[in-house]
PyMOL Python script that loads the backbone (N, CA, C, O; Angstrom):
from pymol import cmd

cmd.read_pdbstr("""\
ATOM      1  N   UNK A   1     -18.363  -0.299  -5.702  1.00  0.00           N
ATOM      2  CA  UNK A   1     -18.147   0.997  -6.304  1.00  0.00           C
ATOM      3  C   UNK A   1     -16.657   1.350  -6.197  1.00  0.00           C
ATOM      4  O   UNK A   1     -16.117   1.240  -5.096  1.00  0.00           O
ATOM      5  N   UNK A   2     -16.085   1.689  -7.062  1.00  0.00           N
ATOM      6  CA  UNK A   2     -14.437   2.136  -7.535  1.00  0.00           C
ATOM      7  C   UNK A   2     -14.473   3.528  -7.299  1.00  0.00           C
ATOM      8  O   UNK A   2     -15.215   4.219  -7.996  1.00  0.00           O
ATOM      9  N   UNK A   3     -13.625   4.149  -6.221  1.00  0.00           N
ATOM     10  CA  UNK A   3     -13.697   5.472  -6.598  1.00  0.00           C
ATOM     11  C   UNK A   3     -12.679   5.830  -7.256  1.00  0.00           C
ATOM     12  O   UNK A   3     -11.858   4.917  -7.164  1.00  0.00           O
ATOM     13  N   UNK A   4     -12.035   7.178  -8.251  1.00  0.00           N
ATOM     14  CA  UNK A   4     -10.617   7.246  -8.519  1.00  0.00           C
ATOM     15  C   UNK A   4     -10.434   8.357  -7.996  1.00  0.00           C
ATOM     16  O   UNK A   4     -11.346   9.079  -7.592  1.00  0.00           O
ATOM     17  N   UNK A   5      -9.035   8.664  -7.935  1.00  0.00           N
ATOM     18  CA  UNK A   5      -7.942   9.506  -7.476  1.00  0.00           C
ATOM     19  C   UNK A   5      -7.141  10.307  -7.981  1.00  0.00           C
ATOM     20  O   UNK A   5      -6.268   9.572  -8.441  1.00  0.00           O
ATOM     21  N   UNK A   6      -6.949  11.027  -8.131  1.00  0.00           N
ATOM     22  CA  UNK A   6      -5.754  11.669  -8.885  1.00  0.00           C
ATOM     23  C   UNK A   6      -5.136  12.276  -7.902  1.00  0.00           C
ATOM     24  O   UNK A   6      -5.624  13.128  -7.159  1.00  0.00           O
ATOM     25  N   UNK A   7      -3.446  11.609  -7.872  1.00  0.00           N
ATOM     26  CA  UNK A   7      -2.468  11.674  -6.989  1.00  0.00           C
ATOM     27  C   UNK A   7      -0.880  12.357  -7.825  1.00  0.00           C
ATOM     28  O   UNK A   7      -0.182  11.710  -8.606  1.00  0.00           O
ATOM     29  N   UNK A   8      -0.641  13.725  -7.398  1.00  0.00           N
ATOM     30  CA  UNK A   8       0.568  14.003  -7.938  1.00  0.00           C
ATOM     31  C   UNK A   8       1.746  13.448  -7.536  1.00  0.00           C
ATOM     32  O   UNK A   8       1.841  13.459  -6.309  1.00  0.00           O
ATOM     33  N   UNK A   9       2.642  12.985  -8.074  1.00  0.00           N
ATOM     34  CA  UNK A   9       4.224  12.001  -7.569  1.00  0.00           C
ATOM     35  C   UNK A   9       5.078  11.618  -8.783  1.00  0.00           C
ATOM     36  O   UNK A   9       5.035  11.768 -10.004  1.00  0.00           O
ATOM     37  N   UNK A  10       5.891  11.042  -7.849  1.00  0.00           N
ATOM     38  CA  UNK A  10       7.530  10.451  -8.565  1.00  0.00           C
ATOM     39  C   UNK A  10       7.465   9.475  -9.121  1.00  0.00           C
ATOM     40  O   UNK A  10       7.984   9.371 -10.233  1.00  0.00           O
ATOM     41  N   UNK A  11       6.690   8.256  -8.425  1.00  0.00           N
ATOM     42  CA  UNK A  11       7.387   7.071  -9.074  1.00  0.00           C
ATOM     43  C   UNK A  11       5.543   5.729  -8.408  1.00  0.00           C
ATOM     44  O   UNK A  11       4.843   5.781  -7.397  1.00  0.00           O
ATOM     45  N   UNK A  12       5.525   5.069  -9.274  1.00  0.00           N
ATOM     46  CA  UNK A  12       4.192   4.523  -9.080  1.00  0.00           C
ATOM     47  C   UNK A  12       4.867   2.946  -8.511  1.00  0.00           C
ATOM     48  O   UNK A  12       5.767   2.583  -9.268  1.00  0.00           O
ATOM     49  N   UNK A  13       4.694   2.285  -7.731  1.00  0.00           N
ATOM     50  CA  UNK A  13       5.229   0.573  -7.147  1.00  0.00           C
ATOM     51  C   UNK A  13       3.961  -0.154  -6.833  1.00  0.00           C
ATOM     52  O   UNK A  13       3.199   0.280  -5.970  1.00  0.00           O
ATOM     53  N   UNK A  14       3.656  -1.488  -7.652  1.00  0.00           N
ATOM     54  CA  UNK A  14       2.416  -2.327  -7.215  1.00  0.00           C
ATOM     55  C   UNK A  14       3.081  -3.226  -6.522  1.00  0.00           C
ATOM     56  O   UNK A  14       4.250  -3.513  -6.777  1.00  0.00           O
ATOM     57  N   UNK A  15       2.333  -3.809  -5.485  1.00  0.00           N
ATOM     58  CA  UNK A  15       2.992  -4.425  -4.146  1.00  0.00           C
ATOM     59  C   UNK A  15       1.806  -5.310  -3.965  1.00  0.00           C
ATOM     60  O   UNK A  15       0.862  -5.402  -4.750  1.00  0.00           O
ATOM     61  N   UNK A  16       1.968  -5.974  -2.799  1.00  0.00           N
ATOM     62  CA  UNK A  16       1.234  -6.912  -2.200  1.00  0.00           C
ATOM     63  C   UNK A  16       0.942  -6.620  -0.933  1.00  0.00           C
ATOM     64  O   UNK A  16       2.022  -6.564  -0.345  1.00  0.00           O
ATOM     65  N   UNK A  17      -0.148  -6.350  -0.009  1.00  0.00           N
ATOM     66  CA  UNK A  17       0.240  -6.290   1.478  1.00  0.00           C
ATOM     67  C   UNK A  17       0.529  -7.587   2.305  1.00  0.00           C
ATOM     68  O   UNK A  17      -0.243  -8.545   2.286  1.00  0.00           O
ATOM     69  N   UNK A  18       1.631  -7.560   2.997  1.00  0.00           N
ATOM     70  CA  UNK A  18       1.950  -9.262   3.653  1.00  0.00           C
ATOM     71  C   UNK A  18       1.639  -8.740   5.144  1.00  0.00           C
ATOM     72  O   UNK A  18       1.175  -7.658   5.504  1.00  0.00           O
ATOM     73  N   UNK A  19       2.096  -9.999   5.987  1.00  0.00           N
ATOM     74  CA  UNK A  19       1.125 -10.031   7.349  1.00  0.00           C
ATOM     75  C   UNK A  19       2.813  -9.421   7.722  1.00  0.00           C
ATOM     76  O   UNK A  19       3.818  -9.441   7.012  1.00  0.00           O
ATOM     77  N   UNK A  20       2.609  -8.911   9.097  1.00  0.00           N
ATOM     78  CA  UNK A  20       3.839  -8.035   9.670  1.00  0.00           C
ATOM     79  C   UNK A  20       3.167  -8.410  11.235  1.00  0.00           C
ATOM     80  O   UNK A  20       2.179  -7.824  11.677  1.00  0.00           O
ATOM     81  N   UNK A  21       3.798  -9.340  11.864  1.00  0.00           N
ATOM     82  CA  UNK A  21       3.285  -9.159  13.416  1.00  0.00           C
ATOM     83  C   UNK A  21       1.478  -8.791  13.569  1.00  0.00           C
ATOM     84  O   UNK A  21       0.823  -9.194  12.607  1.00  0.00           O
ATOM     85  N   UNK A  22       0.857  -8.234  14.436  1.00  0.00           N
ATOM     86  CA  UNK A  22      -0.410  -8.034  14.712  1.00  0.00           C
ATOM     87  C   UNK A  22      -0.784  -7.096  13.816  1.00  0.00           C
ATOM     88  O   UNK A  22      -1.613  -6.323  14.295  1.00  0.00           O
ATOM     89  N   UNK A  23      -0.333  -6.757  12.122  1.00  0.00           N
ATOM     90  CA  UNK A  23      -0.585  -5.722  11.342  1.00  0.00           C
ATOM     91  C   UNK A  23      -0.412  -6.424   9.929  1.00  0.00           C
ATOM     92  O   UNK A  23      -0.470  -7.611   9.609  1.00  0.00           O
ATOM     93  N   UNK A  24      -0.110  -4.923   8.980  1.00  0.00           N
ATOM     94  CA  UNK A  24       0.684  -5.436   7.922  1.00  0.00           C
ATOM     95  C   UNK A  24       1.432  -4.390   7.047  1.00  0.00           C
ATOM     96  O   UNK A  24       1.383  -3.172   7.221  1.00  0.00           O
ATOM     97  N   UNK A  25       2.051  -4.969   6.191  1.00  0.00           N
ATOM     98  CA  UNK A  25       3.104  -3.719   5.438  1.00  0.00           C
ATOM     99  C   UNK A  25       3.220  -3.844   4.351  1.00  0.00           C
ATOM    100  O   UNK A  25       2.631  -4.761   3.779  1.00  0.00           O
ATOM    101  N   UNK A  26       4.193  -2.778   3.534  1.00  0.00           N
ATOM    102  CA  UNK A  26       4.443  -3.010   1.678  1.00  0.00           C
ATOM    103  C   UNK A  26       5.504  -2.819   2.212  1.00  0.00           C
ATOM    104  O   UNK A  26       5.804  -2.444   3.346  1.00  0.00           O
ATOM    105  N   UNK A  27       6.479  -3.289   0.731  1.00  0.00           N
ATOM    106  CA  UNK A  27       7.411  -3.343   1.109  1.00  0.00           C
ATOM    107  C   UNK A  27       8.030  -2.256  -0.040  1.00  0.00           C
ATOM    108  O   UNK A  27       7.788  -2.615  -1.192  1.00  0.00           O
ATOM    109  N   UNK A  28       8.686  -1.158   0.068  1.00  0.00           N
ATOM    110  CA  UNK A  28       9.067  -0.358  -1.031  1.00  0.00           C
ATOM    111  C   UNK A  28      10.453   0.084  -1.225  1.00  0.00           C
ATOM    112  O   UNK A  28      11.305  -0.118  -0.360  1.00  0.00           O
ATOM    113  N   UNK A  29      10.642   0.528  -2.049  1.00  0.00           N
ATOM    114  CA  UNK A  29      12.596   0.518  -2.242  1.00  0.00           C
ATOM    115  C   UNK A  29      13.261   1.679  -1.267  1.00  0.00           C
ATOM    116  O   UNK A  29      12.955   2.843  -1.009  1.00  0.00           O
ATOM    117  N   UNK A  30      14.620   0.535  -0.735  1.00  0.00           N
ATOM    118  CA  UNK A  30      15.069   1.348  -0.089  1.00  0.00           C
ATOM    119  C   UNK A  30      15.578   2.983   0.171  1.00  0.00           C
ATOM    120  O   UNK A  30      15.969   3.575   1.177  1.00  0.00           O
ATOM    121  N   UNK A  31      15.377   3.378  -1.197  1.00  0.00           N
ATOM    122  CA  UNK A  31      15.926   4.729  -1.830  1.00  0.00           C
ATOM    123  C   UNK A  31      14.752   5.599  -1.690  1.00  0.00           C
ATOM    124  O   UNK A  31      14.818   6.776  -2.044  1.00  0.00           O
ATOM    125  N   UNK A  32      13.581   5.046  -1.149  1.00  0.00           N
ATOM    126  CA  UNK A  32      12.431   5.958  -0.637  1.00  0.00           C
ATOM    127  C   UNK A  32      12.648   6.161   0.642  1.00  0.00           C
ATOM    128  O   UNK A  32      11.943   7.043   1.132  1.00  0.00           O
ATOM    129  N   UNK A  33      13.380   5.642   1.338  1.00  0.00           N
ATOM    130  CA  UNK A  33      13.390   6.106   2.828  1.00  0.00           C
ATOM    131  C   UNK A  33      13.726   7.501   2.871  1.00  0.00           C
ATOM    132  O   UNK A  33      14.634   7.964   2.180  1.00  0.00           O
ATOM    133  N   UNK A  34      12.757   8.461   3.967  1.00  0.00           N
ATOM    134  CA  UNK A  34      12.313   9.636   4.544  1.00  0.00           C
ATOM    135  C   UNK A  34      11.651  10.335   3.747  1.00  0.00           C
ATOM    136  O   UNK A  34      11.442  11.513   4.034  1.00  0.00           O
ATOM    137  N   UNK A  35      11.136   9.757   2.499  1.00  0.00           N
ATOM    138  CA  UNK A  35      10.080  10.549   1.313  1.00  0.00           C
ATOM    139  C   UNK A  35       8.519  10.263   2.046  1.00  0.00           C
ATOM    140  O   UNK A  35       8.308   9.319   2.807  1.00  0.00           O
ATOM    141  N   UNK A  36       7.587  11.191   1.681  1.00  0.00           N
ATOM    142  CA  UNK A  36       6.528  11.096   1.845  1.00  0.00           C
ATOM    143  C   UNK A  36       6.168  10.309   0.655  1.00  0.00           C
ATOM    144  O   UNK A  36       6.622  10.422  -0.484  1.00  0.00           O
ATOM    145  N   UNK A  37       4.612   8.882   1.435  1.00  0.00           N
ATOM    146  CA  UNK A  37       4.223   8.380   0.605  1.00  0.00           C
ATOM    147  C   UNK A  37       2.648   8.100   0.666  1.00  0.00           C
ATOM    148  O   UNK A  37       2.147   8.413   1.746  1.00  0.00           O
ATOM    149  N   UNK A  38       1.971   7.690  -0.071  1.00  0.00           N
ATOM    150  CA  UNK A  38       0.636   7.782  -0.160  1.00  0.00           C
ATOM    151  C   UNK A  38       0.515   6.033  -0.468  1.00  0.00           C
ATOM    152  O   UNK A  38       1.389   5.357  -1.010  1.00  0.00           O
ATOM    153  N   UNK A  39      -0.782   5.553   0.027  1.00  0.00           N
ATOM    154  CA  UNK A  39      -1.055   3.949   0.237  1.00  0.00           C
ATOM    155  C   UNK A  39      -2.462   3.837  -0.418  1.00  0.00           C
ATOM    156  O   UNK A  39      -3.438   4.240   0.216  1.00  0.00           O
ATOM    157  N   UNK A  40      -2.637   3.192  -1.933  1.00  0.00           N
ATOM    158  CA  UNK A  40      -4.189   3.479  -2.120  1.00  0.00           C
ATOM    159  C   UNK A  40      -4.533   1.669  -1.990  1.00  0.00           C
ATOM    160  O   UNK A  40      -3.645   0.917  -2.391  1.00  0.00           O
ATOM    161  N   UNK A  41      -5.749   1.095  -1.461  1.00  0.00           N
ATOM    162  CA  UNK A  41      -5.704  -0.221  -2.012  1.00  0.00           C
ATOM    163  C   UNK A  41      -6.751   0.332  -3.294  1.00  0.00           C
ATOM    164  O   UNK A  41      -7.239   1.350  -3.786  1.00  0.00           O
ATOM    165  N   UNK A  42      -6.691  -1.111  -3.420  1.00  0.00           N
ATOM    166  CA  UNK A  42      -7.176  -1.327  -5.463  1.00  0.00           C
ATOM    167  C   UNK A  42      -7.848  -2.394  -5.182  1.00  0.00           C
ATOM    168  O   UNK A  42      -8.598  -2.711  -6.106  1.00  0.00           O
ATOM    169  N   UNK A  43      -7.889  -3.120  -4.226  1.00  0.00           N
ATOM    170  CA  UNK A  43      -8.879  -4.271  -4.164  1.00  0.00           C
ATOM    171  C   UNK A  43      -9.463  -4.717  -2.913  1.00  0.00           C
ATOM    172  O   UNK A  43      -8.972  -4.178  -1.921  1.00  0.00           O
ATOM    173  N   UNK A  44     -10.382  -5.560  -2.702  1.00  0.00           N
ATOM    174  CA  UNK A  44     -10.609  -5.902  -1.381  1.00  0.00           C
ATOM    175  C   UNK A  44      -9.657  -6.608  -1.029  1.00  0.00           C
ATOM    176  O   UNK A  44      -8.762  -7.066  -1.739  1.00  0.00           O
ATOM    177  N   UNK A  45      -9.886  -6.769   0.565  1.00  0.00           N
ATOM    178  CA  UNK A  45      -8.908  -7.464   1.148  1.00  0.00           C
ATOM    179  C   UNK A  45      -9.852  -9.364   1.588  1.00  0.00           C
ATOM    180  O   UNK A  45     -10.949  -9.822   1.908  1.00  0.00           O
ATOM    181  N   UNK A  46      -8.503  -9.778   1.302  1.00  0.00           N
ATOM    182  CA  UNK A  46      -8.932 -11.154   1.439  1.00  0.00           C
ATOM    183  C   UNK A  46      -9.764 -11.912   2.242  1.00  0.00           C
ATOM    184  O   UNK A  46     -10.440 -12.918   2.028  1.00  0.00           O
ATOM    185  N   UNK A  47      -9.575 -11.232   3.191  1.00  0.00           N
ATOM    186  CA  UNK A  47     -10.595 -11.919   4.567  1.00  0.00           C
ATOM    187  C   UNK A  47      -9.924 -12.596   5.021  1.00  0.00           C
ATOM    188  O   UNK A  47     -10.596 -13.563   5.381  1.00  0.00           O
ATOM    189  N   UNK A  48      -8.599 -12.777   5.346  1.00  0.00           N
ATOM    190  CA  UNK A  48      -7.788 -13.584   6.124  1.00  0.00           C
ATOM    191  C   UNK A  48      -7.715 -13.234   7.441  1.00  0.00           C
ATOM    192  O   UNK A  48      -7.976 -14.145   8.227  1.00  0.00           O
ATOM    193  N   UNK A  49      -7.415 -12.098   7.938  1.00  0.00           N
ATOM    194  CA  UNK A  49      -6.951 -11.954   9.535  1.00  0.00           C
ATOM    195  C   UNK A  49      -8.143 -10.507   9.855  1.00  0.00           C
ATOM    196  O   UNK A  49      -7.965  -9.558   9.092  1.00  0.00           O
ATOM    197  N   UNK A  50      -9.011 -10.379  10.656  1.00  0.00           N
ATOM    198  CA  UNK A  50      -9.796  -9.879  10.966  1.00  0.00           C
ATOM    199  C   UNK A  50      -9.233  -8.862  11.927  1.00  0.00           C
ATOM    200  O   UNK A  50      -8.202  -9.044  12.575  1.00  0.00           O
ATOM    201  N   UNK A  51      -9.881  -7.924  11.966  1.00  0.00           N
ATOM    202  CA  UNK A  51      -9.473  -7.114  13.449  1.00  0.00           C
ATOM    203  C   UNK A  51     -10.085  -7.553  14.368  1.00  0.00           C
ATOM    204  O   UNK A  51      -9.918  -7.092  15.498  1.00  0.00           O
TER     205      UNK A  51
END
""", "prot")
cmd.dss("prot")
cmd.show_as("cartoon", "prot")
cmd.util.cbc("prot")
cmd.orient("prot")
């Protein structure tokens, strides 16, 4: 089941999540640093690294 969202903002970035140490991260442009940001996924996650 898909739910949707409607999210007010600036600027939309599709990314990838990569592995980061015991976690993980996106990676987004530097010119967003100290903006508030919102994280939706869009797909399942792979099943690679488990909690």
């Amino acid at each position: 089941m898909v739910n949707r969202f409607e999210i007010d903002g600036e600027e939309v970035l599709d990314g990838e999540v990569k592995p980061f140490g015991n976690s993980a991260h996106v990676t987004v442009p530097k010119r967003w640093r100290g903006a508030d940001v919102k994280v939706v996924r869009t797909s399942e996650p792979d099943g690679g690294d488990d909690e």
